[in-house]
Each structure stands twice: as C-alpha cells, then as structure tokens.
C-alpha positions in Angstrom: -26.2 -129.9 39.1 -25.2 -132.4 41.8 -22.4 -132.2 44.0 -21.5 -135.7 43.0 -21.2 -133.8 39.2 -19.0 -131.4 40.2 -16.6 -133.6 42.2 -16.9 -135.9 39.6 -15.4 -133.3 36.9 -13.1 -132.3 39.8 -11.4 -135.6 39.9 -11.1 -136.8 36.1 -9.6 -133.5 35.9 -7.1 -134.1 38.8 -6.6 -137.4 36.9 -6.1 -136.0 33.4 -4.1 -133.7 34.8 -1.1 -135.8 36.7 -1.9 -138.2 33.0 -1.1 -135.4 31.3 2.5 -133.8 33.4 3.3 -138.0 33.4 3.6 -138.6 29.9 4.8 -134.5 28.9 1.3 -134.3 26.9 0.3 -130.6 28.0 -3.2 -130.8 25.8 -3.8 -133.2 28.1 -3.1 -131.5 31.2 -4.9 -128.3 29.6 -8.1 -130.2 29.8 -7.5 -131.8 33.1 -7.6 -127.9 34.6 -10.3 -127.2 32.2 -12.5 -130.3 33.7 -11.4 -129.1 37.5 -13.0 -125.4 36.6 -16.1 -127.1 35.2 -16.3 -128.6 38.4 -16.2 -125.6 40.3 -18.2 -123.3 38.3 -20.9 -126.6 39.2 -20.3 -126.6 42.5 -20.4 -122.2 42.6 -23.6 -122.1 40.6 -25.4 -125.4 43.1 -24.5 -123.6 46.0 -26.0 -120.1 44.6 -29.4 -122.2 43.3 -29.3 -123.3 47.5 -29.0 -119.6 48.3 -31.9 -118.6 46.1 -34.2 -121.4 46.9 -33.9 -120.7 50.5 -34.9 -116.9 49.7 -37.5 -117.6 47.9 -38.9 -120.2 50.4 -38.6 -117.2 53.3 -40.4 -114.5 50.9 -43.5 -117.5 50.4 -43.4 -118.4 53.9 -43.9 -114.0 54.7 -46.5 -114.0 52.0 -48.3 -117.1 53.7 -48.4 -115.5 57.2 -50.6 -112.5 56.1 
C-alpha cells in the first residue's frame, strides 16, 4: 500500500464528494467519504507495516550481534 494509493483514494473522494453536494446526488457524496476512509485506513495500516518492519529489523540486528 503506497502513500501515493492512499492519497489517491483521498482525493477522488474529496472530488466525488463536492460532485456529489454540487449536483444534490447524496449516493454520490456517500461514496466520496467512503473513498476518503479507504484512504486512510491505507495510509493507517502503511504506516503500522513501517512500525513493524522497523521492529523486526532491530530484533534481527540483536540476534546478529550475539
């Protein structure tokens, strides 16, 4: 999941979103907020793959030092 993705998803929702409250079409604006929580779940679940990658590299660097 790329950053790129998640702001990607962000936007098009922003988009869809002002789209949707334009023209009164409320599905449309629905999925707009839809697309912007898909891109932050993306953007939650990169950062915590980060997080665990970096743990996991300091646990194999310990290991390595023994």
């Amino acid at each position: 999941m790329s950053d790129l993705s998640s702001k990607g998803d962000d936007l098009k929702g922003r988009a869809k979103e002002a789209v949707g409250d334009l023209t009164d079409n409320s599905d449309l604006k629905r999925e707009g907020k839809t697309d912007q929580v898909a891109g932050k779940v993306k953007e939650k679940l990169s950062d915590a793959k980060e997080k665990l990658e970096d743990v996991v590299d300091n646990v194999k660097d310990k290991l390595n030092r023994d």
